[in-house]
C-alpha positions as CSV (number, residue, x, y, z in Angstrom):
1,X,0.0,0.0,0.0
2,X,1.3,3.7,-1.0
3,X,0.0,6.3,1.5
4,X,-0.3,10.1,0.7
5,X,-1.8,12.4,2.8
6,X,-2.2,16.0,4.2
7,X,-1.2,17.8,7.1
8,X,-2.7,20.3,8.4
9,X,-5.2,21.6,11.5
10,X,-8.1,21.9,11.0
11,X,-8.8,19.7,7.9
12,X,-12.5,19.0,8.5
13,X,-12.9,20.6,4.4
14,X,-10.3,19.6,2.9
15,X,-10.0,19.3,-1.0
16,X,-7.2,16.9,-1.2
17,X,-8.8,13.9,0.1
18,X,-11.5,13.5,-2.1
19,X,-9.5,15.0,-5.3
20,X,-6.7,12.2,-5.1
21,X,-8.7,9.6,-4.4
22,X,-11.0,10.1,-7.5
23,X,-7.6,10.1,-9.4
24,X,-6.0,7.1,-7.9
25,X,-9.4,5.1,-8.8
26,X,-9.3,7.1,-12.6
27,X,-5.6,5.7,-12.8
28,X,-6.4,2.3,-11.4
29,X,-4.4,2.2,-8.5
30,X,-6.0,0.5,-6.2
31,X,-2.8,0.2,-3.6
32,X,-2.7,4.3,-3.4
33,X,-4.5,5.9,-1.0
34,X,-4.8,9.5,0.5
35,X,-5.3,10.4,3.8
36,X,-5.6,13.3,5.9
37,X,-3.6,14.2,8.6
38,X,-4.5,17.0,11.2
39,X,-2.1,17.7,13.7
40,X,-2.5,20.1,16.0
41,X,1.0,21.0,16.6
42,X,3.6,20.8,14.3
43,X,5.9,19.0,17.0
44,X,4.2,16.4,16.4
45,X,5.6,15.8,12.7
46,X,7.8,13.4,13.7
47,X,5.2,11.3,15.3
48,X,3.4,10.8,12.0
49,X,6.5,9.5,10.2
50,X,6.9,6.8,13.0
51,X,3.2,5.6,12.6
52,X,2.9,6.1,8.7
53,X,5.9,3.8,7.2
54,X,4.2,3.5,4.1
55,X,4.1,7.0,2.6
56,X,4.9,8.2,-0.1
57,X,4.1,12.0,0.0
58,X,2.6,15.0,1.6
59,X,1.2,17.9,0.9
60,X,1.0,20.4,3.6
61,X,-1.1,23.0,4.3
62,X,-2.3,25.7,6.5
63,X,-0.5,26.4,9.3
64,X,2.0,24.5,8.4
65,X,3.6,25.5,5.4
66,X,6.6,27.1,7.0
67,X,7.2,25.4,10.4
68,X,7.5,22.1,8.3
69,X,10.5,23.4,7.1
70,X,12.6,22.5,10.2
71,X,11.8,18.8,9.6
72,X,12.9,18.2,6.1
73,X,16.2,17.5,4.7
74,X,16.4,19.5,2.0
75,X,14.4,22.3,0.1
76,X,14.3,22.5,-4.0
77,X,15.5,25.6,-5.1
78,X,11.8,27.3,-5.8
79,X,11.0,26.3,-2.2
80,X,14.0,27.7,-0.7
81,X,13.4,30.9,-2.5
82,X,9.7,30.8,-1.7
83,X,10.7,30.3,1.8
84,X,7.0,27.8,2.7
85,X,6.2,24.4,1.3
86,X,3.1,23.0,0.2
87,X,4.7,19.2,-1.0
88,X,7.1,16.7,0.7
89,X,8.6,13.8,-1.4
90,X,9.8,10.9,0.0
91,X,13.3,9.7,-1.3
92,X,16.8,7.9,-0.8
93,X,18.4,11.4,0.4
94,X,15.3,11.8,3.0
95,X,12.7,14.6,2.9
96,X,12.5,17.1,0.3
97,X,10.2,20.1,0.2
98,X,8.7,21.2,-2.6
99,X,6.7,24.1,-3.5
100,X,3.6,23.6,-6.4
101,X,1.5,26.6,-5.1
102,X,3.5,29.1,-7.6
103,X,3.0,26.5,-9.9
104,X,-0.9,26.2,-9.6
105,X,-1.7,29.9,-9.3
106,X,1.0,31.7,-11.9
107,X,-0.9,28.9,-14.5
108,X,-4.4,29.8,-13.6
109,X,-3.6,33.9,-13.4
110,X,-1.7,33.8,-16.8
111,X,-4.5,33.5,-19.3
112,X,-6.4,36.5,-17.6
113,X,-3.8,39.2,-17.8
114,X,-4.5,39.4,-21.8
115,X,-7.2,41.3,-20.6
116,X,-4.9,44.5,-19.8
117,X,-2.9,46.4,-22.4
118,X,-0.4,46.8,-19.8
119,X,1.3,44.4,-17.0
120,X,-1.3,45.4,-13.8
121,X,0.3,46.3,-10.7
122,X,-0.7,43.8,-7.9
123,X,-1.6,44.0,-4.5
124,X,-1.2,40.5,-2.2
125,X,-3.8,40.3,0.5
126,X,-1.9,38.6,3.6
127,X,2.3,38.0,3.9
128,X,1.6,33.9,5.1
129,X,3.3,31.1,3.5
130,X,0.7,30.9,0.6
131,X,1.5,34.6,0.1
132,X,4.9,33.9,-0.3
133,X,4.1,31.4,-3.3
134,X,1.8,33.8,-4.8
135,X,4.8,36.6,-4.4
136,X,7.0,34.3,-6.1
137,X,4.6,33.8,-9.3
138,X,4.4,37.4,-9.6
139,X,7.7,38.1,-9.6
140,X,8.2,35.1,-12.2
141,X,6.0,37.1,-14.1
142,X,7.4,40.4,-13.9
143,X,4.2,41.7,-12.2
144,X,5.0,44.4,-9.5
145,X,3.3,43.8,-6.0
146,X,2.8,45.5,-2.6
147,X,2.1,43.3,0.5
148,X,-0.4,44.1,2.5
149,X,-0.9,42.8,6.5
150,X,-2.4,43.1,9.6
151,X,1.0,44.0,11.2
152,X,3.8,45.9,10.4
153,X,6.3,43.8,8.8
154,X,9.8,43.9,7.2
155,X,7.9,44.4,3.7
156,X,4.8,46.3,2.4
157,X,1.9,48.0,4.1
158,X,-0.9,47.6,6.9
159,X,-4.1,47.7,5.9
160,X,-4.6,51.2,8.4
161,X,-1.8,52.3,5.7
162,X,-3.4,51.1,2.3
163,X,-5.3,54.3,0.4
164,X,-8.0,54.1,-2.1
165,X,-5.5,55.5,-4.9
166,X,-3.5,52.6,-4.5
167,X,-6.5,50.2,-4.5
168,X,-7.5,52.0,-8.0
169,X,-4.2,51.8,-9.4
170,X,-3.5,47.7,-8.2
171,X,-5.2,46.0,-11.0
172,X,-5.0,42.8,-10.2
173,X,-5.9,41.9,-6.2
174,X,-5.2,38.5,-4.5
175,X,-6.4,37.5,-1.3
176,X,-4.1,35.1,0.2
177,X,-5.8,34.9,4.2
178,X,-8.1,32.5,5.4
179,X,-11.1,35.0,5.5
180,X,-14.6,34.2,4.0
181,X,-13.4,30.2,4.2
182,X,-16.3,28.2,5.3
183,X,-17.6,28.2,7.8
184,X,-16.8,32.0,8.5
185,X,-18.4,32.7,5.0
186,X,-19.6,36.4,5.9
187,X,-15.7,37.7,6.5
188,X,-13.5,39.8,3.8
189,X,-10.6,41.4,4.0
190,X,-11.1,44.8,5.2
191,X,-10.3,47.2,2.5
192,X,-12.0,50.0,0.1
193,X,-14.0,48.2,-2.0
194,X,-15.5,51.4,-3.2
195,X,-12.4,51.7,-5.2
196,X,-12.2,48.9,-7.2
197,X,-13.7,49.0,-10.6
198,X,-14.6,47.2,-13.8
199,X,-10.8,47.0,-15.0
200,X,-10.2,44.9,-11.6
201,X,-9.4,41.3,-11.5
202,X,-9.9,40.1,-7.7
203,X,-8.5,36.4,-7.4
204,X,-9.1,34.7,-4.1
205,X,-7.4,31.5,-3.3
206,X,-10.4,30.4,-1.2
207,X,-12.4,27.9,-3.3
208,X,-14.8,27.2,-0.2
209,X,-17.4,28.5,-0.5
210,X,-17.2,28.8,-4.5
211,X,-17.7,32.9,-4.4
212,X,-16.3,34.6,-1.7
213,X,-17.5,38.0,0.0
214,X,-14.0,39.4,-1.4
215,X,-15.1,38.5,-4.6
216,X,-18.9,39.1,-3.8
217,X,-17.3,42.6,-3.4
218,X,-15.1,43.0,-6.5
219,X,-18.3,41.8,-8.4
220,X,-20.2,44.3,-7.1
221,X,-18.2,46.7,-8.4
222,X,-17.8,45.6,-11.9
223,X,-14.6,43.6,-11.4
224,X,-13.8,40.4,-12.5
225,X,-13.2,37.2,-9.9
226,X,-11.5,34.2,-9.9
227,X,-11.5,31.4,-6.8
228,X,-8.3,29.2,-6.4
229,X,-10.4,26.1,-7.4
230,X,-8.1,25.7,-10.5
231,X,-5.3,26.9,-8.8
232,X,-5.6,24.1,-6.2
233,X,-6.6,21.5,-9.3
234,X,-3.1,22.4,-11.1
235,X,-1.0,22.1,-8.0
236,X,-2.1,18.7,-6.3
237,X,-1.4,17.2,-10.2
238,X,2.0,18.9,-10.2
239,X,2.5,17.3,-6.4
240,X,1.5,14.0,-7.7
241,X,4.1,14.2,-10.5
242,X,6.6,15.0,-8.0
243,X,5.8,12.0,-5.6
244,X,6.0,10.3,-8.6
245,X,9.7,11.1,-9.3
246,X,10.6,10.9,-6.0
247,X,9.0,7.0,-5.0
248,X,12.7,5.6,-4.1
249,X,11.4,4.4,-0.9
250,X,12.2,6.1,2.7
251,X,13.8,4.8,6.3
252,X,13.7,6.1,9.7
């Protein structure tokens, strides 16, 4: 038996689970299985290793996605750069972590931006380790970006300190946070929707529930919306490929 899995806390709505086991029944592989995983402390990673001999992969997710880092063996060059990992392979050399967020949203973002006659400025919603993937597609795509958070940080702005002419000006908007995720449907991000317009594009990597307030907002406004359904689609396949390349067996 081949276990994959996800770690995470809480994972009571998780996409993964159901979205690799429809593909390891399409694929006819009956000896793969995917699990989920919640722990509610990262220390106990190591645990989960000790009880799971048989796996063959992870994918890790929120709140995880940097604190895993301590744990692994080595980093691929994207995810050292991204500095947060969303995919662990299991191999020869130990644990590697991988990054396939970038991956997932720079592909789904890309066939949009034909819709401006210019490269849009950006503005990313949130500085968390899913931010940091989203930065790094950005800047892979020569799209300039401000950060904005909750806290004064080392980069960007505080959303006391974001104006409405740079809202108007940031074309493209990305929510990054976990507000308006189910069950806590009725939260957005608080900023001045009054300023975005119908040359907007407001991409939200919630995909739960399906249309966000954010994007409830944007809409209202004119602006065009995108969820990170696809964006979650396109990085658990390029996680699978990974695992895939990576099956030399692991010890302990």
């Amino acid at each position: 038996m081949k276990i994959f899995g996800l770690i995470g806390y809480p994972l009571t709505h998780s996409f993964s689970e159901a979205y690799f086991t429809q593909k390891f029944q399409a694929l006819g592989l009956s000896d793969h299985v995917y699990r989920n995983f919640p722990i509610s402390r990262i220390e106990d990673f190591p645990k989960l290793l000790v009880a799971e001999e048989e796996l063959g992969g992870l994918n890790v997710t929120i709140p995880y996605k940097e604190s895993i880092i301590q744990y692994l063996d080595s980093l691929s060059a994207e995810a050292e750069r991204i500095g947060a990992v969303n995919t662990i392979c299991f191999g020869s050399a130990g644990l590697l972590g991988q990054n396939t967020d970038w991956i997932g949203f720079k592909a789904s973002l890309e066939p949009l931006l034909s819709h401006w006659d210019k490269t849009p400025s950006a503005l990313i919603l949130g500085t968390g380790g899913a931010a940091k993937a989203v930065r790094f597609a950005l800047t892979n795509l020569r799209i300039p970006y401000v950060m904005i958070s909750r806290n004064r940080t080392s980069v960007g702005l505080t959303y006391d300190e974001l104006t409405d002419d740079l809202i108007s000006r940031s074309l493209l908007i990305i929510n990054t946070t976990p507000l308006g995720a189910y069950p806590a449907i009725a939260e957005a991000p608080e900023i001045s929707y009054e300023a975005i317009g119908a040359d907007h594009l407001l991409y939200d990597l919630i995909y739960n529930p399906a249309q966000s307030t954010f994007l409830k907002k944007g809409e209202e406004r004119g602006a065009r919306t995108k969820n990170g359904l696809e964006m979650l689609q396109i990085q658990a396949d390029a996680s699978w490929v990974l695992w895939q390349q990576n099956q030399m067996g692991h010890t302990f």
